[in-house]
N, C-alpha and C positions, 0 to 999 in steps of 0.2 A: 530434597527430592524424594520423589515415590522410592521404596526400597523395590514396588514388583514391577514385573515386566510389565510396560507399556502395551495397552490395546491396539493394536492397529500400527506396529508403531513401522512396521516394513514398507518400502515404496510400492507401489503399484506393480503388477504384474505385468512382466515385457509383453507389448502387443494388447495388454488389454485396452481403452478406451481412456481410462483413467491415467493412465501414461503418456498418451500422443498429445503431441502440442495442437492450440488451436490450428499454425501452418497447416502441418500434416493434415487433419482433420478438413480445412480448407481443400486442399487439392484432392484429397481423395474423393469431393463431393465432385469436383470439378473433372478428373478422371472418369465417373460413373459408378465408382467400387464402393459407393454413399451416398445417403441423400441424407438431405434435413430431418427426414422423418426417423431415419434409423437413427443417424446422431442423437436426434432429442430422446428417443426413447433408453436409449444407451444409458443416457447421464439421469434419467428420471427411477431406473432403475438402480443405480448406484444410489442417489436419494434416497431410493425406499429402503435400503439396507444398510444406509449409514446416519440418515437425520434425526432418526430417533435418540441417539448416543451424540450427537454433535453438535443437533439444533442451532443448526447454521443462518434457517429462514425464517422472517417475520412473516412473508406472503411467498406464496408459489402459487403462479399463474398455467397451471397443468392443461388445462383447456384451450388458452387462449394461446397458448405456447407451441401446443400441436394444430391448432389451425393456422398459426402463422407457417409454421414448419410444412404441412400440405400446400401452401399457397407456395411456398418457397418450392417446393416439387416440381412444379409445373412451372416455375418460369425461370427464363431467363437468368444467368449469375445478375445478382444488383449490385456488386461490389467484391471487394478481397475477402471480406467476411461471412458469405451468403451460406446461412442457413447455422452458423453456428451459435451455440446458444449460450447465455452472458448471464452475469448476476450484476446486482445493482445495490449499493448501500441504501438505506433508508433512509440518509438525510438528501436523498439526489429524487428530484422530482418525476413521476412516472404518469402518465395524460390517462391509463389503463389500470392502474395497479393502487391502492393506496400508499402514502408516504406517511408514515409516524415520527420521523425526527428518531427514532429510541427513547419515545413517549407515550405513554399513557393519555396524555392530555392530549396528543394527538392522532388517537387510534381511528383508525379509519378512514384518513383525510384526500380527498380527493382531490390532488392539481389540476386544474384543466387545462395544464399544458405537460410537455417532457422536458426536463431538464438537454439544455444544447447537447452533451456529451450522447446520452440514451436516445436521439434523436437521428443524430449524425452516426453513431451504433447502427440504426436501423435502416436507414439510407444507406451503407454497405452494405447491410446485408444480413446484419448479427440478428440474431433472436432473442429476447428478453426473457428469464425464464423467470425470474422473481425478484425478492427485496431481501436483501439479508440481514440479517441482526448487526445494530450500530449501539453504541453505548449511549447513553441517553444526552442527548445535541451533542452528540460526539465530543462528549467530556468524558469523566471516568467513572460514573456508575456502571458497573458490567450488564451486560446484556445477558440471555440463557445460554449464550454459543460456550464447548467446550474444545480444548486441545485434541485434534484429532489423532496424536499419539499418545496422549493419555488425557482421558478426560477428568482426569484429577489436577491438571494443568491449566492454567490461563492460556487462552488464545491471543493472547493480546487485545487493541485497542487502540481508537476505538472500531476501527473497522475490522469490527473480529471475528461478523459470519462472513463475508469476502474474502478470508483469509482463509479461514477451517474449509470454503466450500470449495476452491483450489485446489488445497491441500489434499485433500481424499477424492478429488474427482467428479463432485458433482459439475462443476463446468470448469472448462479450461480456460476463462479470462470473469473476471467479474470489477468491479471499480468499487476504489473507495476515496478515503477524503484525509488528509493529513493537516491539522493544526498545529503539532508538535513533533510526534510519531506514529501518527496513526495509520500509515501505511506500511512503513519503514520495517516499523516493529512488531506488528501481528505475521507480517508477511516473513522474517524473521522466527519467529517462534512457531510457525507453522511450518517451515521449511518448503515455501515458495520462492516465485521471484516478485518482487514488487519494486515499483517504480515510482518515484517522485520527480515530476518534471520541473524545472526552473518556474519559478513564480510566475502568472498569467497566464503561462502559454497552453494549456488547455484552459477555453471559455469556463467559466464559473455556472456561468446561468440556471437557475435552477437547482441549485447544490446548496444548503443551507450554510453558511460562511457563519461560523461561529463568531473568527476572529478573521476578519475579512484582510488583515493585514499580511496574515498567515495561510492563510489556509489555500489549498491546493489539491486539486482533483489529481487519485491518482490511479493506476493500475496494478493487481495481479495477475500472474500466469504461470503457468509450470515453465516457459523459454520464454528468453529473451528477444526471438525473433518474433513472437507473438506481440511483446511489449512495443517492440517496431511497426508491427502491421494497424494496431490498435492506433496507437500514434499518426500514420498517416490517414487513417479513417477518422481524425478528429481534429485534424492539422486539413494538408491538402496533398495530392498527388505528386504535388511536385520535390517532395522529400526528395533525399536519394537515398537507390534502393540502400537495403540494409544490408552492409558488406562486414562481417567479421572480421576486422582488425589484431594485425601481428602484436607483439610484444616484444622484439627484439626494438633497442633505442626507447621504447618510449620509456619516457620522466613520471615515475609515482612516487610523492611525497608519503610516507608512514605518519598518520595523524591517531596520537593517543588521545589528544584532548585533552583538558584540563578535570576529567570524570574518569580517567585512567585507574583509580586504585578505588573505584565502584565495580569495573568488571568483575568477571570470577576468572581464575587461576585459568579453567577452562577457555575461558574466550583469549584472555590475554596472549597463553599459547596457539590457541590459532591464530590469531593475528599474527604472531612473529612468526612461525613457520610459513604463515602462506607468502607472507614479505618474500623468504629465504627461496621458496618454492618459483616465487615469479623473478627473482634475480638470477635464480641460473637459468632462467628461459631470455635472458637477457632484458629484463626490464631495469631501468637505472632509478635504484633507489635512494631516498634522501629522508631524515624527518623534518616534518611540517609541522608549522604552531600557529597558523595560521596569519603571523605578522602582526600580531595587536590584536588581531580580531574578535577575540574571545576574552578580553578584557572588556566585563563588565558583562556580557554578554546576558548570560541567564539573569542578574536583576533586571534589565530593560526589555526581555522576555517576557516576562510575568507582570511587568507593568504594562506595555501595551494589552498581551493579551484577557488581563483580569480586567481592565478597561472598557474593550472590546467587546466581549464575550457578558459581563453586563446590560451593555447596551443593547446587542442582539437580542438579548432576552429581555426585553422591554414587557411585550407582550403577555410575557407567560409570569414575569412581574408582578403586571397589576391582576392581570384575570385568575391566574393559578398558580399563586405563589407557595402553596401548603403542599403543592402535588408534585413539588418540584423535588427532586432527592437532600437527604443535607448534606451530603457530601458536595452537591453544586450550589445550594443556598452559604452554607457555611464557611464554601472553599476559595471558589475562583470569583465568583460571584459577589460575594461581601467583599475580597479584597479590590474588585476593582470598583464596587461603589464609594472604596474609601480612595481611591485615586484621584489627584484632582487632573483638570486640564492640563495645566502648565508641567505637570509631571510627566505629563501623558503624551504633551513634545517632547519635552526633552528626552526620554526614549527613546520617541522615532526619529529623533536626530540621531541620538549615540548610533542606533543600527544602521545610518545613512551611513557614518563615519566607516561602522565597521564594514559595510560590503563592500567601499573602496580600500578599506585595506585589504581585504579579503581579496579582489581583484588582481590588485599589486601582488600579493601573496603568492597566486596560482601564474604569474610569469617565471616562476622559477620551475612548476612540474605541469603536465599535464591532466594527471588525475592526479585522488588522494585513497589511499586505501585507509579504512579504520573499522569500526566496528558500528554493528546497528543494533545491537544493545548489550546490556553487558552479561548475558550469557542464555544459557537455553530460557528458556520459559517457567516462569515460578511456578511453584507449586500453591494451588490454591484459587479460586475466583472469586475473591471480593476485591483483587486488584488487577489491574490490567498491566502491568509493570513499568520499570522508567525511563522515560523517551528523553533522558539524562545522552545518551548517543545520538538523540535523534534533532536534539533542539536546536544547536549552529547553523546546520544545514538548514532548515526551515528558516529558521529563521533572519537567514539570511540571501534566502532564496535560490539556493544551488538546485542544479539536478544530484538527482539519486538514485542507486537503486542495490539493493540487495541481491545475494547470491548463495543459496544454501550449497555448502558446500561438505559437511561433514555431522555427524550426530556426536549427544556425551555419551558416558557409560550407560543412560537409561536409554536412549533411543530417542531424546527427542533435538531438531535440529539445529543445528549450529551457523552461524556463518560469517561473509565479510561484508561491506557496506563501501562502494565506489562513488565518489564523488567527482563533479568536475564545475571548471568555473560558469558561470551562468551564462547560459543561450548554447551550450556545448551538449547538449542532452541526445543529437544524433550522433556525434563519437563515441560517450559515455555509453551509448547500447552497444556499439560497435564493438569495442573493446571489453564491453562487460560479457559478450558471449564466448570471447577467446579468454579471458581469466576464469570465468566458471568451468570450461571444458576443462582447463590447466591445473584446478584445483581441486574441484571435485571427487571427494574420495570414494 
């Protein structure tokens, strides 16, 4: 790690803008003590004083952004979200905005439609303020975004201007896309909150699905309650509200994973401390192995998604194969051109096997605490680091979501990673905002 002091590496100052959760933000338009116009200018401002060092955005919609935001003045709330303003990854479709994938080959590309999620965003009430830096079809070429506590750091990947643009406050929610970790772990290295919902259940449409097996729209935000609100603005109203959940009796499995001794010393002991920390709040602990689950696991990863993720890139294949990076020519790419079919069920069988263990597994706890990667964020950006913490869950299709809850000796942030069994994603929030308050240092 860096030996000097991290840039920027302090939270947000109490009361500034860059602090308040979307919620907040919310009601105080709704009170009168805000409008759309001041909000937006609020965070465009932060922009101008932080994107130069963090280059979070492929496109920012500054025009288009403040006339929605004036139209938002004059009327009507449209939703729980009305007037506050959002970021968007790049591989997610925008009817206003170009979408590049985190390509060159597709710079400047205009959908003529909005992906469902930025649709149903605007229909609440959210404002779109841009596109932010994705890693190239959200594999691992790094994009130009840098760690907003030091920009000699990876932001992670590949949703890593989503991440950085949270992080320092240019918007308080923005969306990204996980095929492996790529919500999980920039949001993670950023020291956000980010959210991975159970497989399907936010709409796809318009999102480029890498690995369509995997892949999963998901969100960031500085709170948890915001990850709720987003949620029923993309689900339906008939959620229930979002109630913070005690931790006295409830069942969390301690899950090291079979990538345990990849972590750093650093995470390892947060993990067991924060265990220690929610056991005397009364929570009943136990370790979890997931029950079989994770046998075999990561090779039938890498074969579905090298399969996968070939075939998606059919297109850019034949038309612009040279302009593709070699890290995705030579990596994921070649490995699953050399995949045959038959390989490529058996697979998706083995992960069929595993989710029903995995199933079976989570009748013993109700959540699983572990980690969402194995420690701060590396030093350097030719790598976006290892979604080694992040792959079970995906790929097995649980909810997720992270929880920054402490920094290392350099400043940059730390945390824990709450899992629970699949279609449980409204508890897992409920519960993830009373462990974060609980742990948070």
């Amino acid at each position: 790690m860096s030996s000097t002091t991290p840039a920027h590496a302090s939270a947000p100052a109490h009361g500034s803008v860059a602090a308040k959760s979307a919620s907040a933000m919310a009601q105080a338009i709704a009170d009168g003590t805000s409008t759309p116009s001041t909000l937006l200018e609020e965070h465009l401002a932060i922009i101008a004083q932080r994107e130069p060092q963090v280059h979070a955005w492929i496109h920012l919609d500054r025009d288009g952004a403040r006339a929605r935001a004036r139209a938002l003045d004059a009327a009507p709330a449209a939703g729980p979200l009305h007037g506050i303003p959002f970021g968007i990854k790049d591989n997610i479709d925008t009817c206003d905005m170009p979408t590049g994938y985190g390509s060159a080959i597709h710079a400047g590309f205009r959908p003529a439609r909005d992906a469902s999620c930025v649709a149903a965003m605007r229909l609440a009430g959210a404002n779109p303020l841009g596109k932010t830096v994705s890693t190239e079809f959200a594999h691992r070429a790094p994009g130009a975004t840098r760690n907003p506590h030091d920009p000699a750091h990876t932001p992670g990947g590949s949703s890593s201007g989503s991440a950085a643009a949270v992080a320092c406050g240019m918007v308080p929610i923005a969306f990204g896309s996980q095929t492996t970790g790529s919500v999980i772990r920039p949001a993670a290295y950023c020291g956000v909150v980010g959210f991975k919902p159970t497989y399907g259940q936010f709409n796809p449409s318009g999102m480029l699905a890498n690995t369509p097996s995997f892949d999963t729209l998901g969100v960031m935000a500085r709170a948890v309650e915001d990850i709720a609100l987003v949620r029923r603005a993309l689900l339906d109203g008939s959620l229930p509200a979002f109630a913070p959940a005690a931790l006295a009796g409830v069942r969390v499995g301690v899950c090291r994973t079979p990538f345990w001794d990849r972590a750093s010393a650093d995470a390892q002991a947060l993990l067991e401390d924060a265990a220690v920390a929610l056991a005397r709040s009364g929570v009943r602990l136990s370790d979890f192995d997931g029950g079989g689950a994770f046998d075999g696991l990561e090779h039938a990863n890498l074969v579905v998604s090298g399969y996968e993720f070939a075939r998606t890139l059919v297109h850019e294949r034949l038309y612009a194969y040279e302009r593709l990076s070699a890290v995705l020519r030579e990596g994921r790419m070649a490995d699953g051109l050399r995949e045959t079919h038959a390989g490529y069920v058996a697979a998706l069988q083995r992960l069929e096997r595993a989710r029903a263990l995995l199933d079976q597994a989570f009748t013993a706890v109700d959540f699983v605490l572990t980690l969402p990667a194995p420690g701060a964020a590396p030093e350097g950006l030719a790598s976006t680091g290892s979604a080694a913490f992040n792959m079970p869950w995906t790929t097995l299709h649980t909810p997720a979501v992270t929880l920054p809850i402490a920094r290392d000796a350099h400043g940059l942030p730390l945390g824990v990673q709450l899992v629970a069994q699949r279609y449980r994603d409204g508890p897992l929030l409920d519960i993830a905002h009373t462990v974060l308050a609980r742990l948070r240092r």
